[in-house]
N, C-alpha and C positions, 0 to 999 in steps of 0.2 A: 504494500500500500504506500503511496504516495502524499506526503503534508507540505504546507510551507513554511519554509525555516528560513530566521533572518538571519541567525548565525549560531557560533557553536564554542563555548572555551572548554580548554582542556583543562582546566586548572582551576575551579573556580573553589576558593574559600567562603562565603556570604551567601552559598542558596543552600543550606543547611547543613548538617553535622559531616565532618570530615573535606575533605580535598574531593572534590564529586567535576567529575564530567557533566556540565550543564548548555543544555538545548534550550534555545531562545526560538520559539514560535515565533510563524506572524498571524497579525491579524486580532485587531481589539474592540470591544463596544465600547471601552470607555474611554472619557474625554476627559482625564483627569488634569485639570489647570498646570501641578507641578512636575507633568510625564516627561521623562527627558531621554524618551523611544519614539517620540512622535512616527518615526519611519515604519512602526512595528503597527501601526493601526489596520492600514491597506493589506486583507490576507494576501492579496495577489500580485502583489510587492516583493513577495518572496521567493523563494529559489528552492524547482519543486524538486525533493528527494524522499527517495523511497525507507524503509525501515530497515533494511538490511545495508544502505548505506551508511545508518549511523551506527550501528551494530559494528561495523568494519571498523570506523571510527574509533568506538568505543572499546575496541578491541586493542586497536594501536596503539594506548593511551593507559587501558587501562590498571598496568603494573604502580603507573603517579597516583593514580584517582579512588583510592582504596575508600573511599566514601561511601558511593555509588554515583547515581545517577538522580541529576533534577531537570524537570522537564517545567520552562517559564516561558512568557512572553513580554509582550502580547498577552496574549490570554489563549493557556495551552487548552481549553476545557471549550475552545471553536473546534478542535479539530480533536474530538475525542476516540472519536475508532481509530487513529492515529494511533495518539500515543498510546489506547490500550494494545495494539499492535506487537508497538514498541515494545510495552514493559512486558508484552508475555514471550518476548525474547530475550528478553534479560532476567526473568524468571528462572527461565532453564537451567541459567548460571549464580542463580541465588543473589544477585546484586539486589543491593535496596535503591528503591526508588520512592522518587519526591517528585511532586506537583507543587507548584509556586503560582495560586493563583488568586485572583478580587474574588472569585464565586459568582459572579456577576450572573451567569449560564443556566444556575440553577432553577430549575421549572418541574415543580414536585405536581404538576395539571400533566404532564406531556407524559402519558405513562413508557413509552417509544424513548426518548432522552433518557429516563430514569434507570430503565433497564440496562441503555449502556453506562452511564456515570456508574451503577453499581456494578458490573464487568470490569469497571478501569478501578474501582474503589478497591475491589477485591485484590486486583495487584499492585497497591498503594499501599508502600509503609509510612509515607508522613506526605499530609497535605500542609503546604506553608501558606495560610490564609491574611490576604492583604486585607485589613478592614480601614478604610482610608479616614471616616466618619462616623460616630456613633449616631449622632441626630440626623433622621432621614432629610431634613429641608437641607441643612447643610451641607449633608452629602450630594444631595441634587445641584447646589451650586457647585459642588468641589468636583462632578466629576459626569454629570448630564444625564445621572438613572440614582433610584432611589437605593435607599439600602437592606430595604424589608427582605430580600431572595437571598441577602449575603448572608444578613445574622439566620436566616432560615438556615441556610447551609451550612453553616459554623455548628447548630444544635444539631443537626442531621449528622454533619461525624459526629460530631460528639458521643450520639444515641447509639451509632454503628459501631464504634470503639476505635474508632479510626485517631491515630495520633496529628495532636494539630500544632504549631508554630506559631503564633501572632505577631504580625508586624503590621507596626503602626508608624506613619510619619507625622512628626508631630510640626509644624507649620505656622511660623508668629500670627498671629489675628483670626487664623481659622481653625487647628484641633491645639495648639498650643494655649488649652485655657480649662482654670481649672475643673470646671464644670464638668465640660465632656471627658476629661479624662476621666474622672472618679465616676461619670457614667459608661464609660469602654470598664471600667474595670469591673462593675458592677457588672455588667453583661460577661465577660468574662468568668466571673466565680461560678456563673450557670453551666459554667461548659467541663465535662470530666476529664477529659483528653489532652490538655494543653500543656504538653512539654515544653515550651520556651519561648517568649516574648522578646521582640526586638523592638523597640524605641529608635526611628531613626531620624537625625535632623536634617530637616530641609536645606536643598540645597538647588544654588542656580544654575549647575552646568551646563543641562540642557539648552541655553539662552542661544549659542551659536548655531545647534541644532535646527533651531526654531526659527533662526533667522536665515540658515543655508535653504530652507523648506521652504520661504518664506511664509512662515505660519507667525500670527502674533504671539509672544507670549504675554500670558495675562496679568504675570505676577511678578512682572519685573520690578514693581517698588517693594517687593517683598526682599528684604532680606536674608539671609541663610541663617539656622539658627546654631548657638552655641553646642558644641558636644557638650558641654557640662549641664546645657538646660534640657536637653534630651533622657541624661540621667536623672534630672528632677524629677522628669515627665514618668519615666518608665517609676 
């Protein structure tokens, strides 16, 4: 089977436990104001490769990457018989695998969706869940879709037994405040499965990006925020 893939490091330390070979899908709903992948929106922007190429890959590599394997975007959960594909070739060989994704996708009405999310869930050992927003309006300005489908998804592993990750970016004037953080945390305690939070601070790199695309970026008077104010936050 064939996906689109924007790119691929061999080396990555930051998309969950260990030194892991990480696949960057294309293709995103969301419009999140601080995304600095803008190029990962357009699925068909991508460069189409099959699953046994990245197996090959993965293979090449994988004596460094004793982690396993994380599969992000974009939003890996557009192109799900994809990477369930993937991960039940990498099953064979007992490698762990991660999904890094908003949850955006989730549609617990579409019983057809459901049946494969729980095919890929099955060979999922850790979902890394982006919750960008606690408060649904908020999130609607932060990123052009609400946030009811995400925390739904977030309870659904939870219920499943499915091991979850949280990462948050925390963002001066919009989740950097104390309110909604103490309500992310309180929505949190609901959840059984949460092996490890990440607090991450905002930052502008993306700007060049944004401007080689020529796309606006929105939040150029925003400033980047402090790593020590990140540690407040988390």
């Amino acid at each position: 089977m064939e996906g689109y893939i924007h790119s691929i490091e061999s080396f990555g330390t930051v998309d969950g436990p260990g030194i892991r070979f990480v696949v960057f899908l294309q293709g995103c709903p969301m419009r999140c104001l601080y995304c600095h992948n803008p190029d990962t929106w357009n699925l068909k922007d991508g460069k189409l490769t099959d699953t046994d190429e990245l197996i090959s890959k993965f293979n090449s590599v994988k004596n460094f990457t004793r982690g396993g394997v994380t599969v992000t975007g974009g939003e890996p959960l557009m192109q799900v018989e994809f990477v369930t594909e993937f991960f039940e070739k990498l099953k064979k060989d007992g490698i762990h695998t991660c999904i890094d994704t908003s949850g955006i996708t989730f549609n617990p009405e579409n019983k057809d969706y459901m049946n494969k999310l729980d095919k890929l869930l099955s060979l999922t050992d850790l979902v890394m869940l982006d919750i960008k927003h606690i408060d649904d309006e908020e999130h609607m300005k932060l990123t052009s879709h609400s946030n009811k489908k995400i925390l739904e998804f977030a309870k659904y592993l939870s219920d499943k037994g499915i091991e979850i990750w949280i990462r948050h970016v925390v963002v001066p004037t919009i989740t950097f405040n104390e309110k909604y953080l103490y309500e992310l945390g309180r929505f949190m305690a609901q959840l059984k499965t949460v092996k490890a939070l990440d607090v991450l601070p905002y930052h502008d790199m993306g700007k060049a990006k944004y401007k080689e695309l020529g796309l606006e970026y929105k939040l150029k008077d925003i400033k980047p925020l402090e790593k020590e104010k990140a540690e407040q936050a988390k």
